[in-house]
TIKE-551879 format. One line per 10 residues: number of its first residue (from 1); for each residue y, x, z of C-alpha. Coordinates in steps of 0.02 Angstrom, whole numbers. Last residue first. Layout:
NUM> Y/X/Z; ...
end
This chain:
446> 516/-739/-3751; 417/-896/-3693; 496/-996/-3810; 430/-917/-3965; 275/-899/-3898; 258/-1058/-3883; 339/-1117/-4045; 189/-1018/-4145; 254/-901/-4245; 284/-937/-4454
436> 314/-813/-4586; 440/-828/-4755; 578/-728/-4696; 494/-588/-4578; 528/-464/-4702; 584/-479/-4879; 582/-283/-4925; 744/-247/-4954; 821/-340/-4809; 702/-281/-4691
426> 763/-101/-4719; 944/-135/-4726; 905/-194/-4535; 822/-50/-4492; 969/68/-4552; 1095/-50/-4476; 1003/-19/-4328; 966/-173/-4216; 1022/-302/-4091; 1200/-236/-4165
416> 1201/-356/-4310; 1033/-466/-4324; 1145/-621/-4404; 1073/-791/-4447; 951/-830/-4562; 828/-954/-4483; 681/-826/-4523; 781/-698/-4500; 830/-752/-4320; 666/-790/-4276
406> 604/-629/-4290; 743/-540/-4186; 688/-653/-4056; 519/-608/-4091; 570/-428/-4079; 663/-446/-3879; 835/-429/-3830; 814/-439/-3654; 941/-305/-3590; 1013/-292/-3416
396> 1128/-155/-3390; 1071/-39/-3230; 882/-54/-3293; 760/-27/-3150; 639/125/-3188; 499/131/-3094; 415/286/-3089; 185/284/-3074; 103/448/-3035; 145/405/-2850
386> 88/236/-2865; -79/282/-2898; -194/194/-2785; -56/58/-2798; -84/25/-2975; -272/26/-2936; -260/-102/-2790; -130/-204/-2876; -16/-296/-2720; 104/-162/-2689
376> 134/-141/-2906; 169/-317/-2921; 317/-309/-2777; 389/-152/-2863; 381/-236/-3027; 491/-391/-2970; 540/-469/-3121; 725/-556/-3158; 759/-440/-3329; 592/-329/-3368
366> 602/-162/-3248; 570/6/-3347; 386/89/-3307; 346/234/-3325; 164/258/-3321; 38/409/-3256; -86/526/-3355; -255/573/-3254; -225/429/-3135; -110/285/-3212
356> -191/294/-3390; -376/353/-3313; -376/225/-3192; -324/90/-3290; -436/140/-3452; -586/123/-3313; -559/-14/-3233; -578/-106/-3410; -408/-206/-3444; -411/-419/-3481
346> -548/-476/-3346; -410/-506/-3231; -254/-507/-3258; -148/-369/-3159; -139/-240/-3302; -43/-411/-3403; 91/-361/-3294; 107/-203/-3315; 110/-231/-3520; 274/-370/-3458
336> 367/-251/-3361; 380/-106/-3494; 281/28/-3525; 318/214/-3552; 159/310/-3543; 170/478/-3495; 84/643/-3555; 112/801/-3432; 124/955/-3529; 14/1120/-3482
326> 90/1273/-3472; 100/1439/-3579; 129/1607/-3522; 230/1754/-3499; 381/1681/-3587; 508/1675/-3475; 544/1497/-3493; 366/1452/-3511; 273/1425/-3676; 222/1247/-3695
316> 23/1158/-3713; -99/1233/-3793; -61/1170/-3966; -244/1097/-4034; -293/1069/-3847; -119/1025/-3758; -21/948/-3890; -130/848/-4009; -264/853/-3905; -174/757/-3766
306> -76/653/-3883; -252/581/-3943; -306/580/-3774; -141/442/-3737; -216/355/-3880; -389/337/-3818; -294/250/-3647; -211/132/-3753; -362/50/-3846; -382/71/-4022
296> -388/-82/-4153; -501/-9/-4292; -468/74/-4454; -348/192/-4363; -194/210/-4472; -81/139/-4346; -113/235/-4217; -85/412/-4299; 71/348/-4358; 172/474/-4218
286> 345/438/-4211; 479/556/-4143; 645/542/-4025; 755/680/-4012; 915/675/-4093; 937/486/-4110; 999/351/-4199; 979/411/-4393; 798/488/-4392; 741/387/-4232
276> 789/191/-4307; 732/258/-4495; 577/303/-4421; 538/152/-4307; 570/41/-4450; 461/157/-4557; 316/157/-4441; 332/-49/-4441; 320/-47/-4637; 183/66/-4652
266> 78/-39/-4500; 121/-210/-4611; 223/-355/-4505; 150/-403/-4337; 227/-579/-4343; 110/-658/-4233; -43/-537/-4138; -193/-472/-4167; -191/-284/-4166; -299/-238/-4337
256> -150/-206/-4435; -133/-48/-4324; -10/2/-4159; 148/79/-4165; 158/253/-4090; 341/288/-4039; 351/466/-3965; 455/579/-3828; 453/761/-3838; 512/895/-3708
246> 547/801/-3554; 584/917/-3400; 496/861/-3246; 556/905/-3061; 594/681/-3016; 725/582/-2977; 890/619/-3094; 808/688/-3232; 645/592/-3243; 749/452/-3223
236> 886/491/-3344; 773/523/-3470; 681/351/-3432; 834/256/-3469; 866/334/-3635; 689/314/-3680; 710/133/-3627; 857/98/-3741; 781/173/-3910; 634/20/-3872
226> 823/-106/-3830; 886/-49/-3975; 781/-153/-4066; 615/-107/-4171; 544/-236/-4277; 406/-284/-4253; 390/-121/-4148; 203/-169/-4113; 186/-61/-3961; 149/111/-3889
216> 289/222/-3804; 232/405/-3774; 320/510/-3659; 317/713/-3662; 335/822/-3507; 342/1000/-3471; 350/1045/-3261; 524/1108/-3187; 552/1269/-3087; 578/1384/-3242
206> 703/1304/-3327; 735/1297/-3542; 539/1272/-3573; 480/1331/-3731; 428/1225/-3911; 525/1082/-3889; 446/942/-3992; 573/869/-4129; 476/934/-4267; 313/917/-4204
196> 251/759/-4304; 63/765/-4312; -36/768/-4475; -100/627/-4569; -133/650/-4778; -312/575/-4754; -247/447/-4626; -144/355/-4751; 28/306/-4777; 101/481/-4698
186> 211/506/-4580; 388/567/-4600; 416/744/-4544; 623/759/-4544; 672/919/-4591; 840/861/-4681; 930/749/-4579; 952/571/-4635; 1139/490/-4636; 1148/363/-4478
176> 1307/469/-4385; 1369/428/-4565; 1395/251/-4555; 1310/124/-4631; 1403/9/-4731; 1417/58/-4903; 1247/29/-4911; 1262/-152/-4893; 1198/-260/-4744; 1200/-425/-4782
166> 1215/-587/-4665; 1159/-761/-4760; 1225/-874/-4861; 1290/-758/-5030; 1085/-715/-5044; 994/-592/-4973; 878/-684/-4870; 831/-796/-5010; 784/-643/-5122; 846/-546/-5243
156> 809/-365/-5273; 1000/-263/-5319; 1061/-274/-5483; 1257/-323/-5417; 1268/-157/-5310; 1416/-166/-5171; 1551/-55/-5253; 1545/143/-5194; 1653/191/-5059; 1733/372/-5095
146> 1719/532/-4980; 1771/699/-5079; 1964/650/-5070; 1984/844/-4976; 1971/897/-4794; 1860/1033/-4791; 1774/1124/-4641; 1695/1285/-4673; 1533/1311/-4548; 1495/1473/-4477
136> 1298/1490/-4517; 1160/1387/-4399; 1025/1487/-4303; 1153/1509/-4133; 1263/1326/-4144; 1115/1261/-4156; 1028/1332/-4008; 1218/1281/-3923; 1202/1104/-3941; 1253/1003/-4099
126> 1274/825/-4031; 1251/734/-4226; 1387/626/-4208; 1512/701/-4152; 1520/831/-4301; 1493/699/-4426; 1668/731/-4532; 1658/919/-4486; 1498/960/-4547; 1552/948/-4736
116> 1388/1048/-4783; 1388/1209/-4826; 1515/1277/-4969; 1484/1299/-5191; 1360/1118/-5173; 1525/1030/-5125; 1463/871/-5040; 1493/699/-5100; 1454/568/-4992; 1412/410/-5104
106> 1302/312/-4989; 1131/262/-5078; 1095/80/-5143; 1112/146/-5331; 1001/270/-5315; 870/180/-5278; 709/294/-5357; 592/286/-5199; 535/447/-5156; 599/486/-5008
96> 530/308/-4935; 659/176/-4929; 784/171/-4822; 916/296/-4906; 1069/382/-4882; 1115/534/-4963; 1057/691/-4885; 1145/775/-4732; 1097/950/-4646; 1003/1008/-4496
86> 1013/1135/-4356; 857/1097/-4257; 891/980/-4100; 887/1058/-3893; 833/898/-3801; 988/836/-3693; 991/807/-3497; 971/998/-3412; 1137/1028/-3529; 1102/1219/-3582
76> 1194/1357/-3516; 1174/1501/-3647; 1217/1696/-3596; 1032/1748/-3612; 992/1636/-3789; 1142/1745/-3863; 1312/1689/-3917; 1428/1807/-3982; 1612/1709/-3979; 1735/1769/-4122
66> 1896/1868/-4128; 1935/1853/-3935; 1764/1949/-3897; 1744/1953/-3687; 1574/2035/-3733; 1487/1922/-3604; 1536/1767/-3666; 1494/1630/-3564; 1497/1453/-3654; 1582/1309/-3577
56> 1579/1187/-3738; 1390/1150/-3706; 1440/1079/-3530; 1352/1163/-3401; 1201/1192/-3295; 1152/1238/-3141; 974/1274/-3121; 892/1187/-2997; 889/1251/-2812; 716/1288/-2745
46> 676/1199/-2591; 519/1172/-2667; 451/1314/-2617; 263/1328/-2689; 94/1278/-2604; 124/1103/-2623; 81/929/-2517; 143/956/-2354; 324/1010/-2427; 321/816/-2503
36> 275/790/-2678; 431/713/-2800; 343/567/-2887; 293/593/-3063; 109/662/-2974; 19/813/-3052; -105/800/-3196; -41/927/-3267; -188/964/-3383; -287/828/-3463
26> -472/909/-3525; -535/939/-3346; -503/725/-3333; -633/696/-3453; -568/624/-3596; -599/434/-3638; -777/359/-3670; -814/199/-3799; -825/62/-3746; -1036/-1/-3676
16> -962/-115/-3505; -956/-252/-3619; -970/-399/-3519; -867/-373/-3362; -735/-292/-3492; -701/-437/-3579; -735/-442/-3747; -596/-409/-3884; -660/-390/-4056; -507/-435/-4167
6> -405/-328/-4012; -275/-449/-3951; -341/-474/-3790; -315/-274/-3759; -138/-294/-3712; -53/-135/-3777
end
């Protein structure tokens, strides 16, 4: 994030005393994004990639007509999707587990006698063929079990929620949004932190690819589905242009101590992003590891946080065959405007640059009507590294942006589809963004 809003920002030509990142023998794979030529590698890389199929084209070596035997030797995965842990549904809610609402929860009624209605959110929840493997044979029923409760007339009050202004009401959020079981939710408090794995692929599923994880830091003020958006986009990057197979993907919203307008409460932001990756997505994560530092932390310390996390504490992934474990690449996705602010000077130490784009490397999606490629030609360090940088150019323009979003609540108006229902239930309960003021400039600017 832009280091000018740090409470103690100085700029780097007069504070050269910050405090050190990893040394580079501590960041493994530190191998270019960008395809090498034959010149530059030892191994073929003529190498064909693993075909793969559809999940629904299984092989079935026992030619079994009664029932299909699936083992992990017979299984074509899709080379696009994350495998996802067989889960079940809960009742709905946005507020913490613990949070007695019971009355704002969707009224799904499962049979406690049979497993989980898994019919009615079966397209939803992309159940690949790992599932399919660890989960039990699933009894559909098609009974009156599904009822829509009456909008709740003690609900919390406020201006936002009143007969004027857009609502969101439990009864309307679908079920692909239901929460899985299993989900790790951070903690509130650094004491009680541990690091969200649940999502992380554990083994590679090709042998000729190189592990990758991509961390997203930002505010997330709120989150739109334009931050789920750029994940999607970089998948298909890495997949489509480059020999890296992603295995984890994180949002890591920043502290209270990041100065900038409308940053609403870290615990509040980390839920946001949470309830947008539990009930939008099958394999995005968030990591609140950032947001309980005491102190404003610079982007390059968090990328050695993920480091540790995953290579040091977890050494690394276990190949496809097993034999051995490799080191995962860590990524920073960015988009056009944090590039740009690389450029100013006397904003980023040299030193944070070169180890982000060097030792770890930045994907980059395209801002609407900016010229990244042309920026990254004329930025000596950027273009030092330009082969551990991807450029992702964004085939349906999007420019939804958070203080947008912000200003809309504040002058009531609708938020529908620029965010997750579940997100936008979520500021509704609590009051956010209402009562808070943002500069016009900045306002304008976005």
């Amino acid at each position: 994030m832009d280091p000018t809003h740090a409470p103690d920002f100085q700029p780097p030509s007069t504070n050269p005393e910050i405090e050190p990142t990893l040394p580079p023998t501590l960041i493994p794979n530190r191998r270019p994004i960008q395809p090498p030529v034959l010149a530059d590698y030892l191994n073929a890389l003529d190498k064909p990639i693993e075909p793969s199929v559809s999940k629904h084209r299984l092989e079935n070596k026992n030619n079994s007509s009664s029932c299909i035997n699936i083992n992990s030797n017979n299984i074509k995965h899709m080379k696009h999707k994350i495998p996802k842990q067989p889960t079940e549904l809960e009742p709905f809610s946005s507020s913490d587990e613990g949070d007695d609402n019971s009355n704002q929860r969707s009224n799904i009624n499962i049979n406690n006698n049979n497993n989980s209605n898994i019919d009615l959110i079966e397209d939803s929840l992309l159940i690949d063929s790992e599932s399919i493997i660890s989960s039990p044979k699933v009894q559909s029923q098609h009974d009156d079990s599904i009822s829509i409760p009456t909008p709740p007339t003690n609900h919390r009050t406020h201006s936002f929620l009143s007969d004027k202004g857009p609502k969101v009401h439990s009864y309307q959020i679908a079920d692909l949004e239901e929460v899985p079981h299993g989900i790790q939710r951070q903690s509130k408090n650094l004491k009680d932190y541990s690091f969200p794995s649940h999502r992380l692929k554990q083994q590679m599923t090709t042998s000729n690819k190189f592990p990758l994880v991509i961390v997203a830091c930002g505010s997330f003020s709120p989150i739109t589905y334009l931050h789920l958006r750029m994940f999607e986009m970089a998948l298909d990057a890495i997949r489509e242009q480059t020999r890296f197979e992603v295995i984890g993907a994180y949002f890591s919203p920043v502290s209270d101590n990041y100065r900038k307008p409308g940053l609403a409460s870290a615990h509040h932001r980390v839920r946001m992003c949470e309830l947008a990756c539990e009930r939008t997505s099958s394999w995005l994560m968030v990591d609140a590891w950032e947001s309980l530092q005491p102190k404003y932390t610079r982007t390059a310390l968090v990328l050695d946080h993920f480091n540790e996390e995953i290579n040091i504490k977890r050494n690394g992934i276990l190949s496809k065959n097993g034999n051995s474990r490799l080191g995962v690449k860590i990524m920073l996705l960015a988009g056009g405007d944090l590039i740009e602010s690389m450029g100013e000077p006397n904003v980023w130490a040299e030193q944070d640059l070169q180890h982000i784009l060097g030792n770890y490397g930045c994907l980059i999606v395209e801002r609407t009507g900016s010229d990244v490629r042309s920026f990254l030609l004329s930025h000596d360090i950027m273009y030092e590294h330009r082969k551990n940088i991807l450029v992702i150019k964004q085939l349906i323009y999007n420019d939804i942006s958070s203080t947008k979003v912000r200003l809309f609540l504040r002058r009531n108006m609708s938020v529908q589809y620029l965010l997750p229902n579940s997100v936008i239930r979520y500021i509704q309960e609590h009051g956010l963004y209402v009562d808070e003021k943002e500069p016009v400039k900045l306002v304008l600017n976005k």
